[in-house]
C-alpha positions in Angstrom: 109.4 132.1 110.0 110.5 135.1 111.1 112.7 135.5 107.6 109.5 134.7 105.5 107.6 137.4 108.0 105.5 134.3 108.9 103.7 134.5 112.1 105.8 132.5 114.5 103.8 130.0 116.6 106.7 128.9 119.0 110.3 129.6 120.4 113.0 127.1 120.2 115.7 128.5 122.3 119.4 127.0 122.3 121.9 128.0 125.5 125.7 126.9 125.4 128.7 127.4 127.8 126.1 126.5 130.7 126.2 122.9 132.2 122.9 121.3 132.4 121.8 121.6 136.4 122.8 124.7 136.4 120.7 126.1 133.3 117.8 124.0 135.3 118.3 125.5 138.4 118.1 129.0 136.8 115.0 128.1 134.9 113.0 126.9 138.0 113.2 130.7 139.2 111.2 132.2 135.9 108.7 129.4 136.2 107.5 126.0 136.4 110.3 123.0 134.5 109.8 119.6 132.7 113.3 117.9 131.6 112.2 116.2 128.4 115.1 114.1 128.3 118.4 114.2 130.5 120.6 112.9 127.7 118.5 115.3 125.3 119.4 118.4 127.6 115.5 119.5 126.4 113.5 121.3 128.7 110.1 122.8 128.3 109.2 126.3 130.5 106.0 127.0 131.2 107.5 131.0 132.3 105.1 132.8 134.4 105.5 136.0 132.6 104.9 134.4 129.0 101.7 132.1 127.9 103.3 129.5 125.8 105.8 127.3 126.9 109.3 127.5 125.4 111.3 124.7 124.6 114.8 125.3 125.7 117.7 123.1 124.8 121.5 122.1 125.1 123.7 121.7 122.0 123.6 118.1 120.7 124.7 115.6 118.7 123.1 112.4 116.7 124.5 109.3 115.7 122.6 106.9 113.7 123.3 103.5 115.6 122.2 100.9 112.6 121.4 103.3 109.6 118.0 101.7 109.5 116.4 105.3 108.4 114.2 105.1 112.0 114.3 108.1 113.8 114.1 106.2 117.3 117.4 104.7 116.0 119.4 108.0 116.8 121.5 108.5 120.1 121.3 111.8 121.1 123.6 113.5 123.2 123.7 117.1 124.9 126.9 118.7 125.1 126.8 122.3 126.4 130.0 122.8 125.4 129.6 122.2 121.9 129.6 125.2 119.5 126.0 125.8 117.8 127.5 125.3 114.2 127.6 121.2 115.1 124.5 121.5 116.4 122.8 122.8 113.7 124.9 120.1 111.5 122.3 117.7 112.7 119.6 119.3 111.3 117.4 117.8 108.4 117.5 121.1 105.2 119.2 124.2 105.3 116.4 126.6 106.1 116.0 124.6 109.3 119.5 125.0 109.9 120.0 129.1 111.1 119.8 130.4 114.2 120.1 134.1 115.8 122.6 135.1 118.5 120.7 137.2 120.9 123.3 138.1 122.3 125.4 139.5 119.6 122.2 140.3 117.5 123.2 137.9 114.5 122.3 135.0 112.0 124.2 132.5 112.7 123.9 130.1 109.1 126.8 127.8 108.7 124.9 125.9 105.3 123.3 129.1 103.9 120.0 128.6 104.3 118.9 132.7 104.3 120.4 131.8 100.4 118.2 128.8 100.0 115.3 130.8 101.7 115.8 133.5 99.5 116.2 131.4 96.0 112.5 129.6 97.7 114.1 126.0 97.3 114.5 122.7 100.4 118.5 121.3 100.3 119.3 119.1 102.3 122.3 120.0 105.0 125.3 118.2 103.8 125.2 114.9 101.3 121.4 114.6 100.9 121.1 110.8 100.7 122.9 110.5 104.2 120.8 112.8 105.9 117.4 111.6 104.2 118.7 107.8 104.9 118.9 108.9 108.8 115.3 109.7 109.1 112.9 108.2 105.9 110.3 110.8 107.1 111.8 113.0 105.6 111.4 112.0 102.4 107.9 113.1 102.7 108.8 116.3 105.5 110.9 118.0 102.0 107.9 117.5 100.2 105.5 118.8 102.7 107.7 121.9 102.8 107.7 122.3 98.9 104.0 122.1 99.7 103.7 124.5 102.5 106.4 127.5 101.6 105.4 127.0 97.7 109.6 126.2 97.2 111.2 124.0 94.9 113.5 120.9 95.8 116.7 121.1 95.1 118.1 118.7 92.2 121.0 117.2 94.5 117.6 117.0 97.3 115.4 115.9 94.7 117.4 113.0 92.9 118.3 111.3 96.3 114.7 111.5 98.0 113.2 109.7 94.2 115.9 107.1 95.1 114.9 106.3 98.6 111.3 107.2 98.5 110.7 102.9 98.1 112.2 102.7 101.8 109.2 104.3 102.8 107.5 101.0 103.5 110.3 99.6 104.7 109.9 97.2 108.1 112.3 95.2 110.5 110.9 92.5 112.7 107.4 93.6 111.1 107.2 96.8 111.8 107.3 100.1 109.9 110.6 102.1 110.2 108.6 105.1 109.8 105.9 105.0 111.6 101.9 105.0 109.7 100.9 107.9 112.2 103.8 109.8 111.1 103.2 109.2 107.4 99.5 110.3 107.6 100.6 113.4 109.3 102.8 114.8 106.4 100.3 113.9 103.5 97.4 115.4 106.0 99.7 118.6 106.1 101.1 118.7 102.5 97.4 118.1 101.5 96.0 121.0 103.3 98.4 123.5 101.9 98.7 122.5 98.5 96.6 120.0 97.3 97.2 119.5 93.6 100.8 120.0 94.0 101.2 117.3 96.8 99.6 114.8 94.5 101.8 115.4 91.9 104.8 115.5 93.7 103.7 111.9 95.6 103.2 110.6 91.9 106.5 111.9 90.6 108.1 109.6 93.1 105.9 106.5 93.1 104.8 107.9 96.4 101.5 107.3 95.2 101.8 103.7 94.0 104.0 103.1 97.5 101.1 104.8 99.7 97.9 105.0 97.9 98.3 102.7 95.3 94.0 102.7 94.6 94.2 106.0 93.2 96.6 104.3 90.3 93.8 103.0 88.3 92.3 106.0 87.8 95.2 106.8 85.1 94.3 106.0 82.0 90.3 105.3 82.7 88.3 107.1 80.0 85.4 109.5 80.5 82.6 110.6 77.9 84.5 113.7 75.9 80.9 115.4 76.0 81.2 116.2 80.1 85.3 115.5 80.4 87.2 117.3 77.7 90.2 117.5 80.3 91.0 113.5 79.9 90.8 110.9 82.0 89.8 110.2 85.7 93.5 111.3 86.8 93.1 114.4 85.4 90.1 115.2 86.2 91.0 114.4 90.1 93.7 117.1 89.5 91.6 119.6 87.6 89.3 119.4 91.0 92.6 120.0 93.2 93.1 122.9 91.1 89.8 124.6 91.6 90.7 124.8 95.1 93.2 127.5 94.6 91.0 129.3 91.4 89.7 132.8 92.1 86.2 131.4 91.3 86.4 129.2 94.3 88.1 131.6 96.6 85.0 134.3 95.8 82.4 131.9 96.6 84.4 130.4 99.5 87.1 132.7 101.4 87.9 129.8 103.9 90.5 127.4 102.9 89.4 124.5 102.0 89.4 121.4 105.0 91.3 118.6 104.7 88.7 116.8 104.5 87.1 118.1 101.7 90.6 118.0 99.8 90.7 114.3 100.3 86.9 113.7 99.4 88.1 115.4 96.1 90.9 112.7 96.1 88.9 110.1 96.3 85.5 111.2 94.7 85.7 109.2 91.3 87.6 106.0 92.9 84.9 104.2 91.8 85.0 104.8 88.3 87.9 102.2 87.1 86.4 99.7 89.0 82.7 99.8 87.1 83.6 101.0 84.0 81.3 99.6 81.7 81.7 100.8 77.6 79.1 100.5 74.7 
């Protein structure tokens, strides 16, 4: 954020060379502690001199125990010892992989994400079907991204998150590896801040048929060429997503749009494959 001269909304803070107790101990005397996790080495300060807590954390590591792409399948462990590069190996993309020494006032970017920031494109850190396969949700966290920062994915990124997208609904013992919560939470997002693109990101990888397989039959449905020169009832749903970000709409309504309104649009002519009736 602070690259993009976005406003920043939190702090993530990361100490090393300071064993867990003691960093706590310290901590209690700026304000009041919660320990999210002991093995985590996560804890949250609510500082009496600042308004918003700060997260405040140890080094760690993860290790998938059963590569079943469930992010509850990780071990985490906190090593305080451990330089910040392997730390930041564990991250998901690149641009979520920097961090700034405050103590010797420098970026610290072992996978060149300030690059990847700068070209306005999501890579994945390291081999990008092993990191995606750790964690599905992020098939759909890359894409929100794309959505959000208005970045491309990286072809490498891209090719590996088409070939895994399926294991989106994937389930063990009947339940979903990612969770349905977590799923609506990135479409809700990726909706919000760029509506026609999300959509046609989703249907580029058979998101759509894998997620919101209704909307399919709207591809190919006719409409009267007299009111619908733009095609059929897929385009048109797209054409609508488009408005949104048109200098017409934006003059007549300055506010973005809600996510609920994006979604009505979504879903507005749903109807029309299933009661299409022809001469």
């Amino acid at each position: 954020d602070l690259l993009l001269n976005k406003p920043i909304k939190d702090y993530d803070l990361l100490v090393r060379g300071v064993p867990a107790k003691k960093l706590e101990t310290w901590l209690k005397t700026k304000g009041k502690v919660n320990l999210v996790g002991r093995s985590f080495g996560v804890f949250k300060l609510q500082a009496t001199s600042y308004q918003l807590p700060v997260d405040i954390a140890l080094p760690r590591t993860e290790h998938t125990l059963a590569h079943t792409g469930a992010y509850r399948d990780f071990t985490i462990q906190s090593d305080y010892r451990l330089p910040v590069e392997a730390d930041l190996s564990r991250r998901d993309f690149t641009v979520n992989a920097m961090a700034f020494d405050l103590v010797n006032k420098k970026l610290i970017d072992p996978f060149n994400g300030q690059r990847d920031l700068k070209m306005k494109r999501i890579r994945a850190v390291g081999a990008p079907a092993e990191r995606l396969s750790e964690d599905y949700s992020r098939i759909l966290r890359a894409m929100r991204f794309a959505c959000q920062l208005g970045f491309t994915i990286e072809p490498k990124t891209w090719a590996a998150l088409k070939k895994l997208a399926p294991r989106i609904n994937k389930k063990i013992h009947g339940e979903f590896v990612v969770p349905r919560e977590t799923v609506a939470k990135e479409l809700l997002k990726m909706f919000y801040d760029h509506p026609a693109r999300a959509l046609a990101l989703l249907d580029d990888t058979s998101l759509v048929k894998l997620l919101m397989p209704e909307l399919l039959p709207m591809k190919g449905c006719p409409q009267p060429d007299n009111w619908h020169a733009e095609g059929d009832v897929w385009q048109h749903t797209l054409l609508c997503l488009k408005n949104l970000e048109s200098k017409q709409y934006l003059r007549k309504f300055p506010e973005p749009p809600s996510v609920n309104l994006v979604l009505a649009l979504i879903f507005h002519d749903l109807g029309k494959p299933y009661t299409l009736q022809t001469p």
